[in-house]
C-alpha positions, 0 to 999 in steps of 0.5 A: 614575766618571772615564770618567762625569766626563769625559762630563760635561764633555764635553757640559757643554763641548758644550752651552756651545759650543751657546749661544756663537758659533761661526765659520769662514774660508777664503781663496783665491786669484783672481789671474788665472793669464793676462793679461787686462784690468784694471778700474777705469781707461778709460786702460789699451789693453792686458790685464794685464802681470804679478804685484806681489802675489796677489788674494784672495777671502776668507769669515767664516761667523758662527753665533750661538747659535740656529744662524742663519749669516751669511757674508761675502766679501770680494774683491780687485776692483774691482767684481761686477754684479748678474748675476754676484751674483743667480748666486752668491747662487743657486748658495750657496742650491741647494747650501748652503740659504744664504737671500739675506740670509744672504750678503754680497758686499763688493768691495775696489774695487782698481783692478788687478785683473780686469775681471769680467762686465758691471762697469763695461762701457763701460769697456772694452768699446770696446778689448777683442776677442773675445779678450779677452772670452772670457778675461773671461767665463772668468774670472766662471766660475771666479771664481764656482765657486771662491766656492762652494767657498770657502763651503763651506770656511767652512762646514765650519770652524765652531768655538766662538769669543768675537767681539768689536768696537771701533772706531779711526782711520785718517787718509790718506783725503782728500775728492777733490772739495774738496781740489784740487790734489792736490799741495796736500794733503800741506801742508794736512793738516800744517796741518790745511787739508784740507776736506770730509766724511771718514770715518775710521773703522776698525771691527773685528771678531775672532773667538777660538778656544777657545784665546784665538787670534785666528781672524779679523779683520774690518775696513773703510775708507772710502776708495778703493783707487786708490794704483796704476794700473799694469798689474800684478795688486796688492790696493792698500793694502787688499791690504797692510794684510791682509797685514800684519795676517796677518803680525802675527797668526800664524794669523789670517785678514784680511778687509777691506771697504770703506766709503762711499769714493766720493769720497774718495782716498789723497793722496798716490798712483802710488807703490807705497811709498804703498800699502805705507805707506798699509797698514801705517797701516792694520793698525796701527789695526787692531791697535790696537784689537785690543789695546785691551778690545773689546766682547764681542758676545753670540751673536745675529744678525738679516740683512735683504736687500731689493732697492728700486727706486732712481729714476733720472731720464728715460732717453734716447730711441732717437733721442737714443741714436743720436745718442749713438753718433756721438758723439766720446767712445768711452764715450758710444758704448758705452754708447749702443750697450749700452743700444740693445741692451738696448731691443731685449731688453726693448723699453724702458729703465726709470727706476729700478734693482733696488738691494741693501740689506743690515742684519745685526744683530750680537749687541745691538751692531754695526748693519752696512749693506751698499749697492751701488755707490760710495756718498758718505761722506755715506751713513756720516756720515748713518746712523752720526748717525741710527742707532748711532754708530761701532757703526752700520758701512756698507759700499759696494761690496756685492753689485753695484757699478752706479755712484756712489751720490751725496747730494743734496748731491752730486748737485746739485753735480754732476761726477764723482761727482755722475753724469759717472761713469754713463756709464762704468757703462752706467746710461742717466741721473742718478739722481733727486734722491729716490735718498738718502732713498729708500735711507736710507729702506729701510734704516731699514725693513729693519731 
């Protein structure tokens, strides 16, 4: 009778476990073990000089009670191209039966860590010999096998877990377009004179194990990771606030994502204390809502993925890309010199992009977007007002990171953000001025 009870509650325990989310991490490290060139900044003429902290790539696998999986990798780069993500994303279907909605690949945008594959190409491409380029393409290589094997690690640790979601604040992010100088800010943030949009939401996820232990804390911001420029490997402010979290969660793997921070700074920065402080901040929002009720999320999921032809405006002539390569801005040469190469490949330089779209449905409640390149924070404002609140999350930076992804608001008022900033991307035009409703659109129809 006792063997029969204890059958019987096995398998009452098992079917529960059926019916409930289950979840698996796995993290490692992608720290380059050699020097090589650092991404983010077209300033640097040298590779890399040493370590201040390791680089991560980190998966959360979610399965809900139907047995649907979704897995997210987060990564402590400043960027992937479309051609080292369509690789992966392939390879994680062939060996794991992984469809492409399935997948999300979210970039941290450090800016010191590796350049990798074709991201942000011009940048560096005018300093870096073949040398160099054979380090930077071995490095895609490897990062790209030890992914799959971390997915696959993800895979294999599924358990039973309780999975939960809240939302808090966090306040350093700054609007870089309408807060110059920035040796003004400190001042007018204590006097509450900062202008422009912001976005200084902090959404959370966590996953519990049986035994009530935090497994995993899933959390994003919107805000880019350029506290530091120098020459050494570090995981910026996103890299300190997981280690933290880490550190004050035994046992518990961080993961962060970043948000719709194309034009938003930390200010003040170029201090390593700075990213130090301005992570701390950061996980002590997080765990804040760790500690606070959180909603429960009941165990389902539904993942979309589309890719949307993103207009772009009339792109350059071969005449006019002659032209360009005689020009005296060494980024204009490379990326007139990159495109001209790519008309004699394809024959013609099109005006529109393959631009990637991602909406999982988390349970009943969490409505999260993933958009490629660095998308404004009019994107978060917009569809968090249109769609679900703070339960409505938008990711930039996911899948490819191609160039700035501008509102109309700030396309038209131009600058960086508003498209100076295609050039050092390779893109051959601004993009039109359709680009915002034709993305809000998609995700509206996604899902």
């Amino acid at each position: 009778m006792k063997r029969l009870l204890l059958a019987l509650i096995f398998l009452a325990t098992s079917a529960y476990a059926d019916q409930d989310w289950q979840a698996g991490v796995s993290t490692t490290t992608i720290t380059p073990d050699q020097p090589i060139w650092m991404a983010g900044y077209g300033s640097r003429k040298t590779p890399s000089t040493g370590k201040r902290t390791e680089l991560f790539a980190k998966a959360l696998t979610l399965q809900d009670a139907e047995g649907k999986k979704c897995i997210i990798i987060t990564l402590d780069l400043v960027g992937i191209d479309r051609e080292f993500s369509l690789a992966l994303t392939q390879n994680l279907k062939e060996k794991y039966g992984l469809e492409r909605n399935q997948i999300a690949l979210c970039t941290s945008h450090t800016h010191s860590g590796p350049v990798v594959g074709k991201n942000l190409g011009p940048l560096h491409y005018w300093v870096v010999d073949e040398d160099q380029q054979k380090l930077i393409d071995d490095y895609a290589s490897g990062l790209h096998g030890k992914l799959v094997t971390l997915v696959g690690e993800a895979l294999a640790d599924l358990e039973p877990v309780r999975v939960q979601a809240g939302s808090g604040k966090c306040t350093f992010a700054v609007n870089r377009r309408e807060n110059k100088p920035y040796s003004d800010v400190p001042a007018n943030r204590s006097k509450g004179l900062l202008k422009g949009p912001v976005d200084h939401d902090v959404p959370v996820l966590t996953a519990r194990n049986s035994a009530g232990e935090l497994k995993a804390i899933l959390f994003g911001y919107a805000c880019h990771a350029t506290v530091l420029s120098f020459s050494e490997w570090n995981g910026d402010y996103p890299g300190y606030a997981q280690a933290k979290l880490e550190a004050d969660h035994p046992g518990a793997t961080a993961l962060f994502w970043a948000g719709c921070g194309g034009d938003q700074n930390p200010l003040p920065r170029s201090e390593i204390y700075l990213a130090e402080e301005y992570g701390a901040e950061l996980a002590d929002r997080v765990s804040d809502v760790i500690k606070a009720p959180m909603t429960e999320l009941t165990p389902s999921l539904i993942a979309e993925y589309t890719e949307i032809n993103a207009p772009l405006s009339t792109p350059p002539t071969r005449k006019e890309l002659l032209t360009n390569t005689e020009s005296t801005n060494r980024f204009e040469v490379a990326r007139a010199n990159y495109l001209l190469r790519e008309m004699e490949k394809k024959g013609a330089i099109g005006d529109t992009y393959p631009y990637p779209i991602g909406v999982w449905k988390i349970g009943d409640q969490i409505d999260f977007v993933f958009l490629g390149g660095e998308v404004v924070i009019d994107y978060a404002i917009r569809l968090k007002k249109e769609r679900h609140g703070t339960n409505t999350w938008v990711a930039g930076y996911s899948n490819d990171v191609m160039a700035y992804i501008p509102s109309l608001r700030v396309l038209k008022e131009g600058g960086y953000e508003g498209g100076g900033s295609n050039t050092y991307y390779g893109l051959p035009s601004l993009w039109a001025e359709s680009i915002e409703e034709t993305i809000v659109d998609a995700v509206d129809e996604t899902h």
